[in-house]
Structures are given as C-alpha cells and as structure tokens.
PyMOL Python script that loads the backbone (N, CA, C, O; Angstrom):
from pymol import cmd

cmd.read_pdbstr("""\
ATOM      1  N   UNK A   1      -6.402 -26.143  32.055  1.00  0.00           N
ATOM      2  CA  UNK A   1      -5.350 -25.274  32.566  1.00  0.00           C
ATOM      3  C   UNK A   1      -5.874 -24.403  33.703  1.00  0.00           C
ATOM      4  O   UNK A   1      -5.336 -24.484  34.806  1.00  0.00           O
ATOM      5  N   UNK A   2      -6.980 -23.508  33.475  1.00  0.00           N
ATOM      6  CA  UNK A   2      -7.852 -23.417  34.745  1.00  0.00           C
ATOM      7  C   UNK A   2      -8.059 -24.043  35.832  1.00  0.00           C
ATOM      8  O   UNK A   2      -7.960 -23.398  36.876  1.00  0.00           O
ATOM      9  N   UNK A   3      -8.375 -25.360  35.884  1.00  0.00           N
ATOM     10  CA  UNK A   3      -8.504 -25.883  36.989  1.00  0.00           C
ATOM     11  C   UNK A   3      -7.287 -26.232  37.802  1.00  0.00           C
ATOM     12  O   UNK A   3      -7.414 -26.503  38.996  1.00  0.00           O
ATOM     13  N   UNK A   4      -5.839 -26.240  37.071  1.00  0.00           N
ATOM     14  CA  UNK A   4      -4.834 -26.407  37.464  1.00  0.00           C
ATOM     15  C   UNK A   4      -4.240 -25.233  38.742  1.00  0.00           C
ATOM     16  O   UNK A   4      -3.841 -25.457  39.885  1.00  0.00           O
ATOM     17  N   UNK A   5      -4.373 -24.062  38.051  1.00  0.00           N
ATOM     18  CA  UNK A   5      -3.950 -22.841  38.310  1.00  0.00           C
ATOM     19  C   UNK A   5      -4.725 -22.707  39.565  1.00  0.00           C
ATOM     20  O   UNK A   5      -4.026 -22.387  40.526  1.00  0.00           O
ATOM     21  N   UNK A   6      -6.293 -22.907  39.866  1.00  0.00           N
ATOM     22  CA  UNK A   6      -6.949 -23.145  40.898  1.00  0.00           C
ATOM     23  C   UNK A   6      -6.375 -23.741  41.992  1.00  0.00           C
ATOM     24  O   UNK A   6      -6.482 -23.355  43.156  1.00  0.00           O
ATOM     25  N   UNK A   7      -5.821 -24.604  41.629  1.00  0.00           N
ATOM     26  CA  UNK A   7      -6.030 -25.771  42.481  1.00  0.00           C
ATOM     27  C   UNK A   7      -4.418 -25.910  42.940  1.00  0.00           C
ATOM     28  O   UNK A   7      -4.088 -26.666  43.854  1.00  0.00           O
ATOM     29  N   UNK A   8      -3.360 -25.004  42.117  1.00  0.00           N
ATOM     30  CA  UNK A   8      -2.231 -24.600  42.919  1.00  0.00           C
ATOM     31  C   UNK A   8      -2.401 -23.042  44.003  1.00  0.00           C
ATOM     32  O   UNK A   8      -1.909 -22.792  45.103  1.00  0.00           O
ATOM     33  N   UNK A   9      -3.299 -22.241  43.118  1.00  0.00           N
ATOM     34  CA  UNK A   9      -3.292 -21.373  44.312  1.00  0.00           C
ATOM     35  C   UNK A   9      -4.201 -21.839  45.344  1.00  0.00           C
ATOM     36  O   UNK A   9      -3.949 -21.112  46.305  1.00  0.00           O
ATOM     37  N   UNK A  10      -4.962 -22.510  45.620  1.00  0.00           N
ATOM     38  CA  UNK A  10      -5.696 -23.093  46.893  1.00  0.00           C
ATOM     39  C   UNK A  10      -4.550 -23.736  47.488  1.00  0.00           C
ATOM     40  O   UNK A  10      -4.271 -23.231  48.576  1.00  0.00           O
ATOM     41  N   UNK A  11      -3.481 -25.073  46.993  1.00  0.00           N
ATOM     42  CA  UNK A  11      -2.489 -25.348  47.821  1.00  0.00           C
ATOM     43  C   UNK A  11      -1.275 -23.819  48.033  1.00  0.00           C
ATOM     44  O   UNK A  11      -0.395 -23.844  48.894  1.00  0.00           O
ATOM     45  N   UNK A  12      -1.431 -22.881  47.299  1.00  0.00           N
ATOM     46  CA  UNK A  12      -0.469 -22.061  48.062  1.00  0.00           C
ATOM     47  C   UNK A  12      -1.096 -21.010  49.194  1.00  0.00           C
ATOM     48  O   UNK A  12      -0.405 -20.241  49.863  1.00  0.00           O
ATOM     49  N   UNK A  13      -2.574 -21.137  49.274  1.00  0.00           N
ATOM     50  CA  UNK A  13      -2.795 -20.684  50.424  1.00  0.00           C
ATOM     51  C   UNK A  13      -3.150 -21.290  51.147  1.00  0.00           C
ATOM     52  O   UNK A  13      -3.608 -20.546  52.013  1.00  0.00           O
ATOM     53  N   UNK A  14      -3.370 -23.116  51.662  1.00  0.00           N
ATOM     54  CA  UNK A  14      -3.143 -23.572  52.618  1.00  0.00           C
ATOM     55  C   UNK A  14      -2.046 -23.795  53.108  1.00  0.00           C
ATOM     56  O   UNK A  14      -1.995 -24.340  54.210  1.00  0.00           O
ATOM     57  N   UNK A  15      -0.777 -23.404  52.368  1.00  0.00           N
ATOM     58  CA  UNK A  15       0.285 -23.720  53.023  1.00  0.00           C
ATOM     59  C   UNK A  15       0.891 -22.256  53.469  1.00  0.00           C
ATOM     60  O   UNK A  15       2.028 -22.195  53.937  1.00  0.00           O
ATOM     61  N   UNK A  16       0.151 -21.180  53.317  1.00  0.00           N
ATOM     62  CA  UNK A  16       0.291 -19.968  53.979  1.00  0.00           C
ATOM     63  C   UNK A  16       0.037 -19.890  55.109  1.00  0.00           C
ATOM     64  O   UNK A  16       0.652 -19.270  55.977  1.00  0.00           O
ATOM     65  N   UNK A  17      -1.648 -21.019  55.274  1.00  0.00           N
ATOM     66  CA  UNK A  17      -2.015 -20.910  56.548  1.00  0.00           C
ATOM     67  C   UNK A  17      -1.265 -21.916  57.650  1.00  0.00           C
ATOM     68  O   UNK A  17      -1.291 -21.725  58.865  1.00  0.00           O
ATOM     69  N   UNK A  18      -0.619 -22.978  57.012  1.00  0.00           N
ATOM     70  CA  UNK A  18      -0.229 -23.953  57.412  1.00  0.00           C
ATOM     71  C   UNK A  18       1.357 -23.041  58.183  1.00  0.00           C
ATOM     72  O   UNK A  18       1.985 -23.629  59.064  1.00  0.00           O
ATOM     73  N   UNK A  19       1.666 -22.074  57.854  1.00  0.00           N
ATOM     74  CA  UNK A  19       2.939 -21.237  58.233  1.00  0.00           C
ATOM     75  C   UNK A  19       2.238 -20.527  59.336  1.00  0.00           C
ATOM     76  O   UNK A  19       2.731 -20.507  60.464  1.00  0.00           O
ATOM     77  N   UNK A  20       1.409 -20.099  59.133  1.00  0.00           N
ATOM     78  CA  UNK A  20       0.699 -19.577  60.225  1.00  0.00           C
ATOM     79  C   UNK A  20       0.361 -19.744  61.939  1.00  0.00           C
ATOM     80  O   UNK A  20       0.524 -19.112  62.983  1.00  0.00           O
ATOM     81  N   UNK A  21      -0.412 -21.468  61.295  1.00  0.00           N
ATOM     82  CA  UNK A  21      -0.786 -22.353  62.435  1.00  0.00           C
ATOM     83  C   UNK A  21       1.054 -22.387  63.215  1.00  0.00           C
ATOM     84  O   UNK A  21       1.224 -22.078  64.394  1.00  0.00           O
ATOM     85  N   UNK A  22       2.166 -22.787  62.341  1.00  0.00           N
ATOM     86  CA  UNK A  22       3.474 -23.095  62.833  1.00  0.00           C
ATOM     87  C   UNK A  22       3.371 -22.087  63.935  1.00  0.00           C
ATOM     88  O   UNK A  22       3.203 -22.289  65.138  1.00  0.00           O
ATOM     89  N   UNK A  23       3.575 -20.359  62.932  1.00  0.00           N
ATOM     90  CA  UNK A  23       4.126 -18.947  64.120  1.00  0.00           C
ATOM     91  C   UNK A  23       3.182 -19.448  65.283  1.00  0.00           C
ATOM     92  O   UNK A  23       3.762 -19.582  66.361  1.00  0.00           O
ATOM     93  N   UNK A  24       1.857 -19.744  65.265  1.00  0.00           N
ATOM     94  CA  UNK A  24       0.925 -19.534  66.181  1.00  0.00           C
ATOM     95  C   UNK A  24       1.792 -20.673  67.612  1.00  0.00           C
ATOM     96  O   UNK A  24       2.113 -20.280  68.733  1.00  0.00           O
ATOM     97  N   UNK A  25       1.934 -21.820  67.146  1.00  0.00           N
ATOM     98  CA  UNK A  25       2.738 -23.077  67.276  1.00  0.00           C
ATOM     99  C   UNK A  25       4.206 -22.499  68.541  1.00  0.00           C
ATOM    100  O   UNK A  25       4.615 -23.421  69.247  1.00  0.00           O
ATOM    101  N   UNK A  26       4.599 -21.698  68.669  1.00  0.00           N
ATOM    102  CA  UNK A  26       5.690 -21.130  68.793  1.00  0.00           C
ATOM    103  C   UNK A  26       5.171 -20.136  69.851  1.00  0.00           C
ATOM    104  O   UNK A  26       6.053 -19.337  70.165  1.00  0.00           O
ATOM    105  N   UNK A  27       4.170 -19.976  70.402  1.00  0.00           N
ATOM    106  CA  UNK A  27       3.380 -18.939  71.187  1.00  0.00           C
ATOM    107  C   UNK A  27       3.759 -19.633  72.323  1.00  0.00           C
ATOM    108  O   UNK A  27       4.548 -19.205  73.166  1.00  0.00           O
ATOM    109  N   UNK A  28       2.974 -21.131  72.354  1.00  0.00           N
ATOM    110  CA  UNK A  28       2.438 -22.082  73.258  1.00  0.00           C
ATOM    111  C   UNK A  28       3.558 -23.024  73.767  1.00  0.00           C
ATOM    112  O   UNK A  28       4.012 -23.677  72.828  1.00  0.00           O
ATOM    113  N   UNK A  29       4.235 -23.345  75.129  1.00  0.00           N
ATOM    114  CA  UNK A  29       5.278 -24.265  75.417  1.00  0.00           C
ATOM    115  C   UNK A  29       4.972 -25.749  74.946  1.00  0.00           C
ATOM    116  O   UNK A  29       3.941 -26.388  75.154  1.00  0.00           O
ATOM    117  N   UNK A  30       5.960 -26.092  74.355  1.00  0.00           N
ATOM    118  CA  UNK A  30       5.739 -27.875  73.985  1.00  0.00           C
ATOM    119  C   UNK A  30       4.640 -28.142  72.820  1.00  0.00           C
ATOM    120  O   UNK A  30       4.369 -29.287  72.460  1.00  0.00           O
ATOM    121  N   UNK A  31       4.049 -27.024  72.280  1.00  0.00           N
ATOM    122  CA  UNK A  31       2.832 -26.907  71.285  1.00  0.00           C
ATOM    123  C   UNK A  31       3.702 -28.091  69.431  1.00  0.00           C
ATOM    124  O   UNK A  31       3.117 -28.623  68.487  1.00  0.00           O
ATOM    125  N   UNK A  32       4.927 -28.005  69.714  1.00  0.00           N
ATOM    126  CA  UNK A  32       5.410 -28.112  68.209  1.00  0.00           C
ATOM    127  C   UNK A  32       6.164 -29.868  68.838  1.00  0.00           C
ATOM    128  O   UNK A  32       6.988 -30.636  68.342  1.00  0.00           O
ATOM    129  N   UNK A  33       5.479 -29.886  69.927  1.00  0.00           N
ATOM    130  CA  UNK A  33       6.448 -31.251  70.270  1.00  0.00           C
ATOM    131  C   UNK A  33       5.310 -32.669  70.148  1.00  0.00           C
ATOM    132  O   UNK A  33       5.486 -33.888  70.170  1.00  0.00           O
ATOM    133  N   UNK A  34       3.852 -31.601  69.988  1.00  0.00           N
ATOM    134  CA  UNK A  34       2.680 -32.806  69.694  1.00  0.00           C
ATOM    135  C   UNK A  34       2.600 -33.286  68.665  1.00  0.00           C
ATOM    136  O   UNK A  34       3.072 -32.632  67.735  1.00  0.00           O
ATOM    137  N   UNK A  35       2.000 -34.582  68.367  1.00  0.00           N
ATOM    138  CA  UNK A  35       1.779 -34.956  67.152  1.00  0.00           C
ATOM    139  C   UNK A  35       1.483 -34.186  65.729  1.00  0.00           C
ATOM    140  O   UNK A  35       1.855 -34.466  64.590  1.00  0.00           O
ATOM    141  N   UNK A  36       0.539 -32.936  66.307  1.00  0.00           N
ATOM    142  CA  UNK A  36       0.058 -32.010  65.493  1.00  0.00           C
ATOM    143  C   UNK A  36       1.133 -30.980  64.822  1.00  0.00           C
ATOM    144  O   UNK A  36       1.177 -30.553  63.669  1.00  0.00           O
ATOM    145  N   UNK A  37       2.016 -30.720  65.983  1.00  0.00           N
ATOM    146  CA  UNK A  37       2.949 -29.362  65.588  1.00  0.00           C
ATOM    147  C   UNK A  37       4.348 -30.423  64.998  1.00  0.00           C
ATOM    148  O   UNK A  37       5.088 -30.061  64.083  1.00  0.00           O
ATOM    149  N   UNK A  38       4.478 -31.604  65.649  1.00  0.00           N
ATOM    150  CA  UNK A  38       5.942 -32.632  64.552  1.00  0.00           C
ATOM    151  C   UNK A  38       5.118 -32.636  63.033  1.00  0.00           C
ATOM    152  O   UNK A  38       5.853 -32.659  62.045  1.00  0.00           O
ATOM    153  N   UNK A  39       3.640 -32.614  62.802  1.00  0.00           N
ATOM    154  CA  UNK A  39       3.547 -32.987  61.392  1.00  0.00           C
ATOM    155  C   UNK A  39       3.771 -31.429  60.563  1.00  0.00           C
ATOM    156  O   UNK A  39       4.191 -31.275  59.416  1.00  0.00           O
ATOM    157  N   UNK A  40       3.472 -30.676  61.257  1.00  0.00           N
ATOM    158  CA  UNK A  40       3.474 -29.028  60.766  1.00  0.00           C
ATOM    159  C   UNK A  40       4.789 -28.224  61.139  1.00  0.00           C
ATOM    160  O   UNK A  40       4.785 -27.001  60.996  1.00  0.00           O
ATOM    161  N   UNK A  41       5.980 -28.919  61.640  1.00  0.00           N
ATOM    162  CA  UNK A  41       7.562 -29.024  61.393  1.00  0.00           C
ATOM    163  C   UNK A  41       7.877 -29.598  60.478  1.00  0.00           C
ATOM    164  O   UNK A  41       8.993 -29.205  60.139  1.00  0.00           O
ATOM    165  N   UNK A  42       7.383 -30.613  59.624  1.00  0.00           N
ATOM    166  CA  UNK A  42       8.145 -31.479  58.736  1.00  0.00           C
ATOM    167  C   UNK A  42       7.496 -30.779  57.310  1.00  0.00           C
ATOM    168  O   UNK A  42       8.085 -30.805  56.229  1.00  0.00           O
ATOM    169  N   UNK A  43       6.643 -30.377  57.458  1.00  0.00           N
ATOM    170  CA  UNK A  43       6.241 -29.283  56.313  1.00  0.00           C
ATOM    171  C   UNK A  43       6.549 -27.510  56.082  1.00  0.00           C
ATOM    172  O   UNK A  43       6.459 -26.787  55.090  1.00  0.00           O
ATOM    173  N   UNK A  44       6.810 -27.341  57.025  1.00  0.00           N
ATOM    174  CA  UNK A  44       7.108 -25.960  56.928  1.00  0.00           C
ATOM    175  C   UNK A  44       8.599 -25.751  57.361  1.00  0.00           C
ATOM    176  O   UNK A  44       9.170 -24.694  57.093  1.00  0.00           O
ATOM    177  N   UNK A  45       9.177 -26.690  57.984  1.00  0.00           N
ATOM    178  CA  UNK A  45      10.878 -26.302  58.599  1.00  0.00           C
ATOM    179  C   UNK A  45      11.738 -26.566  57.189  1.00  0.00           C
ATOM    180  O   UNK A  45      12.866 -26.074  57.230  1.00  0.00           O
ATOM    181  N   UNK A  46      11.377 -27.302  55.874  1.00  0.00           N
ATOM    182  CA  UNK A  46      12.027 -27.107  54.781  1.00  0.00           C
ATOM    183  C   UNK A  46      12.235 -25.909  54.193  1.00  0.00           C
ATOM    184  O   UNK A  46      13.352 -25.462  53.928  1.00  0.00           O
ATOM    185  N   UNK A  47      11.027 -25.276  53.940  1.00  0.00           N
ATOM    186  CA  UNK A  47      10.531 -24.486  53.817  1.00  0.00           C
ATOM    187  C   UNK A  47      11.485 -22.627  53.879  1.00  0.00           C
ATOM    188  O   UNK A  47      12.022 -21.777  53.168  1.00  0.00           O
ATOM    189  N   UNK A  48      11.149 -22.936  55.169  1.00  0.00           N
ATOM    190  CA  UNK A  48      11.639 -21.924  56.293  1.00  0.00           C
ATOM    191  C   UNK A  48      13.471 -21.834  56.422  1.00  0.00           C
ATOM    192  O   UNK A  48      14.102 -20.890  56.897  1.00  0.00           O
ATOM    193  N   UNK A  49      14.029 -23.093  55.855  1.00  0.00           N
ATOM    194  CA  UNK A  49      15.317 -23.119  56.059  1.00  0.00           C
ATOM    195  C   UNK A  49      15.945 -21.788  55.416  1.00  0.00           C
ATOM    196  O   UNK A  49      16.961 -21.142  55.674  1.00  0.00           O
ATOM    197  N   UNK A  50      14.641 -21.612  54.220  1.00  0.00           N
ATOM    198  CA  UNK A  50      15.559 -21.136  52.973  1.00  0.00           C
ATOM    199  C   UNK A  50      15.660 -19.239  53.599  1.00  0.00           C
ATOM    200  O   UNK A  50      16.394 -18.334  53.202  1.00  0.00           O
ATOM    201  N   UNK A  51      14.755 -19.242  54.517  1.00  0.00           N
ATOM    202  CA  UNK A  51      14.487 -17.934  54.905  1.00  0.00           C
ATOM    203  C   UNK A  51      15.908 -17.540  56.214  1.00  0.00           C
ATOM    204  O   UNK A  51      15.966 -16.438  56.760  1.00  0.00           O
ATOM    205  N   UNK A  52      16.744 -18.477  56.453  1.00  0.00           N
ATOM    206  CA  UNK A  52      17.626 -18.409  58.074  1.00  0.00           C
ATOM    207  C   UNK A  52      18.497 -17.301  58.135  1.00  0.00           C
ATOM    208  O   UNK A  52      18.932 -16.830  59.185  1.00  0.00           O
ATOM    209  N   UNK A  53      18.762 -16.861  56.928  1.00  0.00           N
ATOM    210  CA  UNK A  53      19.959 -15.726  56.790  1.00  0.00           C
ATOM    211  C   UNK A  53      19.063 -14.358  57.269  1.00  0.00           C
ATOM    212  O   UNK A  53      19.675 -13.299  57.132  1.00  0.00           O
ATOM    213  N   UNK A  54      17.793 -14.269  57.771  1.00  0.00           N
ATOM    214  CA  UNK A  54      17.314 -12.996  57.958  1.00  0.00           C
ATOM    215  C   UNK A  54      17.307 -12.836  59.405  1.00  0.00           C
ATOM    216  O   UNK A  54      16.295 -13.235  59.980  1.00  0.00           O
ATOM    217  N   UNK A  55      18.287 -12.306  60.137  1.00  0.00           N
ATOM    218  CA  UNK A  55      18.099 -11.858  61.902  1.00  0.00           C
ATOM    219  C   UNK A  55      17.321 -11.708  62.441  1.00  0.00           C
ATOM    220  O   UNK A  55      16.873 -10.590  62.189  1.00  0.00           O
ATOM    221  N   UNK A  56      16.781 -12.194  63.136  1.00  0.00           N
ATOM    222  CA  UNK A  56      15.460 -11.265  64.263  1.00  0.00           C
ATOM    223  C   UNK A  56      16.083  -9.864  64.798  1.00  0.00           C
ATOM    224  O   UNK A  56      17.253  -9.535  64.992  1.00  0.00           O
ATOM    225  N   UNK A  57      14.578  -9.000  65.002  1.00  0.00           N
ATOM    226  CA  UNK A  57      15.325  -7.854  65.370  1.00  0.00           C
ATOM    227  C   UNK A  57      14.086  -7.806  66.692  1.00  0.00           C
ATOM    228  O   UNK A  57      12.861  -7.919  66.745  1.00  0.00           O
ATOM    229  N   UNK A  58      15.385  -7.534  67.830  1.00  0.00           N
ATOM    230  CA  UNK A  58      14.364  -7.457  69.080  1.00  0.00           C
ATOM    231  C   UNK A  58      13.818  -8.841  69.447  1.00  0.00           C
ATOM    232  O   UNK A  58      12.766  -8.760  70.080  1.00  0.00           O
ATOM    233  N   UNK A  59      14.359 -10.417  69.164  1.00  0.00           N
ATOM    234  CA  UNK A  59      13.883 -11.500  69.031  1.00  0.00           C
ATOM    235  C   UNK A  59      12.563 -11.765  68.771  1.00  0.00           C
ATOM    236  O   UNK A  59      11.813 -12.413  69.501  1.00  0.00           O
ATOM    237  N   UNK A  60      12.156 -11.010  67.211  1.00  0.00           N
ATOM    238  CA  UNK A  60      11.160 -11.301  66.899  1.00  0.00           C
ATOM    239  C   UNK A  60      11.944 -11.767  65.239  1.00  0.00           C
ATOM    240  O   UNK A  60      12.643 -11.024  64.550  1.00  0.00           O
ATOM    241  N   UNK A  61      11.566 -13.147  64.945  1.00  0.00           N
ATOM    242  CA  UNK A  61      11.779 -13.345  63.684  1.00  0.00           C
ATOM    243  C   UNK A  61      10.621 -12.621  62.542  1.00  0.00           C
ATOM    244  O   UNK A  61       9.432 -12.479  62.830  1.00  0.00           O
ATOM    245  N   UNK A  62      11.103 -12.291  61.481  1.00  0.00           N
ATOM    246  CA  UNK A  62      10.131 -11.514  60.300  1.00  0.00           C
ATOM    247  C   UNK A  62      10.370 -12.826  59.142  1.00  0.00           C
ATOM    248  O   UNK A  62       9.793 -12.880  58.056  1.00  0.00           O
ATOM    249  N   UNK A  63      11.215 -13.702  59.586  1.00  0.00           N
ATOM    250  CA  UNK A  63      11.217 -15.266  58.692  1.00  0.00           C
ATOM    251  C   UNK A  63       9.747 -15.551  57.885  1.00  0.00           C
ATOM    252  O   UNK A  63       9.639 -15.682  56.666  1.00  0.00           O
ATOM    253  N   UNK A  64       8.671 -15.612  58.854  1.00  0.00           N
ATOM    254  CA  UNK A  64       7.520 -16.125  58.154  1.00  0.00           C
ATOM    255  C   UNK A  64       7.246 -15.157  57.475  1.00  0.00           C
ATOM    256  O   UNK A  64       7.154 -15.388  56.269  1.00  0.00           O
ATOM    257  N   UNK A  65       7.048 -13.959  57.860  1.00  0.00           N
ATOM    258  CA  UNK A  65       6.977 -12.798  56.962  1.00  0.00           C
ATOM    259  C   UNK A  65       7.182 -12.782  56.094  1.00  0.00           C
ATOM    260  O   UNK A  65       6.162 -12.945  55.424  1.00  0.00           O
ATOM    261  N   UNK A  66       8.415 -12.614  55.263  1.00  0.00           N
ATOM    262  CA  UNK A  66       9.160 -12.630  53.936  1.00  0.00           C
ATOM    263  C   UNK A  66       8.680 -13.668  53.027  1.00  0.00           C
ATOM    264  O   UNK A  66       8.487 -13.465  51.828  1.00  0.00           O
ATOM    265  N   UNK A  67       8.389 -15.374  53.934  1.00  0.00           N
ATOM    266  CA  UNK A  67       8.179 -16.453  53.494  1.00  0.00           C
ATOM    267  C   UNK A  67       6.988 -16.039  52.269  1.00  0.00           C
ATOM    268  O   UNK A  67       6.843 -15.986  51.048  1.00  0.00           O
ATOM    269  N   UNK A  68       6.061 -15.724  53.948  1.00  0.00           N
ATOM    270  CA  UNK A  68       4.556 -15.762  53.244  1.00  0.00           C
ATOM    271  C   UNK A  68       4.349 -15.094  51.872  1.00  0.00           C
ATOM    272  O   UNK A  68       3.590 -15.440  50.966  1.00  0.00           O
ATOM    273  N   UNK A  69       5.589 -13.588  51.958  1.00  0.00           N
ATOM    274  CA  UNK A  69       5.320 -13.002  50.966  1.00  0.00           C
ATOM    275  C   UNK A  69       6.253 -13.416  49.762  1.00  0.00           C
ATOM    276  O   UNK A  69       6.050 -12.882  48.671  1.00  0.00           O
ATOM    277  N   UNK A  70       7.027 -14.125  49.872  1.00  0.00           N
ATOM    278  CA  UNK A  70       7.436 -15.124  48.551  1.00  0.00           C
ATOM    279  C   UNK A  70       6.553 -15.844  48.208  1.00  0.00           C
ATOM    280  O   UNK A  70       6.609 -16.236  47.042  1.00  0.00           O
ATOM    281  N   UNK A  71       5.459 -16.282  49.023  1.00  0.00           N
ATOM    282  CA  UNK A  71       4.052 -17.635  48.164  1.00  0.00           C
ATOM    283  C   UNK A  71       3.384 -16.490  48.127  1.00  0.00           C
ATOM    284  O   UNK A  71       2.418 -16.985  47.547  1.00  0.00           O
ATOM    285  N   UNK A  72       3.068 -15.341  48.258  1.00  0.00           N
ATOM    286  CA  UNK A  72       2.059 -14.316  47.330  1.00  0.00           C
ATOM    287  C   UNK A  72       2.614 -14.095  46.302  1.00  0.00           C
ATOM    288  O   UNK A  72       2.005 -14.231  45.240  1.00  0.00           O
ATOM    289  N   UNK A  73       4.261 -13.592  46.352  1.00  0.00           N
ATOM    290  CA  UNK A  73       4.482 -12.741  44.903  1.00  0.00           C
ATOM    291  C   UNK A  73       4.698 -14.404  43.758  1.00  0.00           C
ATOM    292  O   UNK A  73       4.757 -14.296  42.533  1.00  0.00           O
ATOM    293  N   UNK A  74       4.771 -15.592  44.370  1.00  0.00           N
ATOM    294  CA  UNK A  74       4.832 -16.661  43.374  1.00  0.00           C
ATOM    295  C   UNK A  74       3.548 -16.837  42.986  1.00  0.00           C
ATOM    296  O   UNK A  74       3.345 -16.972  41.780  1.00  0.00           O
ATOM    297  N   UNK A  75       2.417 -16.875  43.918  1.00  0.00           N
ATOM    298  CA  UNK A  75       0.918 -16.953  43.478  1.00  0.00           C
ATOM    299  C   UNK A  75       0.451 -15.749  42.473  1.00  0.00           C
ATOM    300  O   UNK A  75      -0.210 -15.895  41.445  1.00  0.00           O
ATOM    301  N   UNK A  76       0.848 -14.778  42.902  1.00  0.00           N
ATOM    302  CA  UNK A  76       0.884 -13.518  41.508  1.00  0.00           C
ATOM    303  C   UNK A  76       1.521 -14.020  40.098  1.00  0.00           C
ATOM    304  O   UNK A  76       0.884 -13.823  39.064  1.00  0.00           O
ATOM    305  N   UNK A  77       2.536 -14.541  40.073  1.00  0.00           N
ATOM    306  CA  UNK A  77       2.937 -14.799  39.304  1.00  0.00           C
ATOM    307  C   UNK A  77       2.575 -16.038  38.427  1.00  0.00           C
ATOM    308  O   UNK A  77       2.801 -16.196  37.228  1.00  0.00           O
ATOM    309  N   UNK A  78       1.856 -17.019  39.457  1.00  0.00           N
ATOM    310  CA  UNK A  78       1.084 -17.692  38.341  1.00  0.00           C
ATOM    311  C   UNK A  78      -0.094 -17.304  37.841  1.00  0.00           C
ATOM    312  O   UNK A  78      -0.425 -17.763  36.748  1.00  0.00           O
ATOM    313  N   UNK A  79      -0.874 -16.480  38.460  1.00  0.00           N
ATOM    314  CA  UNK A  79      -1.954 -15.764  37.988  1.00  0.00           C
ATOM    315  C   UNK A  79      -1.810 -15.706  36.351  1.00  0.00           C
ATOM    316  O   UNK A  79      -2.276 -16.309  35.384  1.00  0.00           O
ATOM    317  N   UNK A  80      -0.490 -14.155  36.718  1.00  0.00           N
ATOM    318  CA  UNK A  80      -0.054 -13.879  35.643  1.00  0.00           C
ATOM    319  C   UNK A  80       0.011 -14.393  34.309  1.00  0.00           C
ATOM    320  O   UNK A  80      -0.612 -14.014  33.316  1.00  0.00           O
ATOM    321  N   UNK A  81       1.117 -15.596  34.465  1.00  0.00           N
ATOM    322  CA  UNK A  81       1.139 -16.340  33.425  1.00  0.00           C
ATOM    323  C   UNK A  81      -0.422 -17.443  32.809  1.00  0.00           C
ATOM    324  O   UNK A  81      -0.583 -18.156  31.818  1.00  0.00           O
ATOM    325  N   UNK A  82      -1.270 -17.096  33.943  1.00  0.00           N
ATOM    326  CA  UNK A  82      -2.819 -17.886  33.427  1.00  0.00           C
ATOM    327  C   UNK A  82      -3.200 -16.480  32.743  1.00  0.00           C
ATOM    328  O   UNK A  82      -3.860 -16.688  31.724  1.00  0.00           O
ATOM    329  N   UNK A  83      -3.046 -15.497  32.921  1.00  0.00           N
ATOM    330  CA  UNK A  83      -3.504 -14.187  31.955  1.00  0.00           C
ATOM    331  C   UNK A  83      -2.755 -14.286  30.699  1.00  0.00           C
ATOM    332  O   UNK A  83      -3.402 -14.094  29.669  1.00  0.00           O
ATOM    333  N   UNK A  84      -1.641 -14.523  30.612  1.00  0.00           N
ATOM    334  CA  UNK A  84      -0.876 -14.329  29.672  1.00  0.00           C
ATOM    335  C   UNK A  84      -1.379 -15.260  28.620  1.00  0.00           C
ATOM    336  O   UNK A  84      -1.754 -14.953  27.488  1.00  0.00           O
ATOM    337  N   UNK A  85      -1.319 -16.772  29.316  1.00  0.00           N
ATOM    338  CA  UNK A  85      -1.681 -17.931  28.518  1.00  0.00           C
ATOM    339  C   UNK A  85      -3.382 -17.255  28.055  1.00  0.00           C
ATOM    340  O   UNK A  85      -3.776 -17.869  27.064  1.00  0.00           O
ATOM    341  N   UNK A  86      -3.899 -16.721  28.292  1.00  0.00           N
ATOM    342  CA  UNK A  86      -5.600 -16.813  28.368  1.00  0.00           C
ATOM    343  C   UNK A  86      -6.268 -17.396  28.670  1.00  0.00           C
ATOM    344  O   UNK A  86      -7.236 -17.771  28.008  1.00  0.00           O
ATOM    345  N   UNK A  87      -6.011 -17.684  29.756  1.00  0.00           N
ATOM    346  CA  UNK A  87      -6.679 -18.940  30.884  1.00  0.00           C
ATOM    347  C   UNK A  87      -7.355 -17.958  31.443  1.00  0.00           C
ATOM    348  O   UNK A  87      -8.100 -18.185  32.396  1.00  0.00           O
TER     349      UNK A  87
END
""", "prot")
cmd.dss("prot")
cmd.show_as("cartoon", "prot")
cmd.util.cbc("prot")
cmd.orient("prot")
C-alpha cells in the first residue's frame, strides 16, 4: 500500500510539472504547435477543461493555478488516508 501511495504522488507531481512546462508553453509563439507542446495539449487540455468557468483577470488566466492546487489538496488527501489506513 506504501509503494502505491508513492508512486501516485510522484505521478501527481509530474503532472504538476507537466502543467507547468504547458503555462511555460504559452510564453513562446508556435511553442504548443511542436511535436513536444501537441503531446503536452493532449494531456493537460482534459484536464484544464474542467478549470474554463474561471475568467482571467487582466488576461492573465489563474486556470493552472487553482488546477495545480486541486492535485495538492488531492495529494494531501491521499496522504491522509495512507495515515489513516497506517501506511
């Protein structure tokens, strides 16, 4: 059960960073149109859909923002339940 719990929070913080690389993605013209940034659209634009109802203010989206901090407070929360269980 340990190694489980590991080995989901390691995939929930590469896919934090993987949100990251995207914002970064979004700096650079044509950056999301390379091979690199179509494979890191098809993983994170699902994702991200769920975040669309939040406005930019000043055309700055806070989208990834909120995101990121929904995969912390879910990574807390499995913690949690590995404490609870006594893992």
């Amino acid at each position: 059960m340990l190694f489980v719990l590991g080995v989901v929070n390691t995939l929930i913080n590469a896919y934090i960073w993987v949100i990251v690389i995207w914002c970064l993605l979004s700096w650079f013209p044509n950056a999301r149109g390379t091979r690199l940034g179509e494979i890191i659209n098809r993983l994170v634009e699902p994702y991200m859909r769920w975040f669309d109802f939040i406005p930019p203010l000043g055309g700055i989206s806070f989208s990834p923002v909120v995101a990121i901090f929904v995969l912390y407070l879910v990574q807390n929360g499995i913690t949690a339940l590995g404490h609870l269980f006594g893992v």
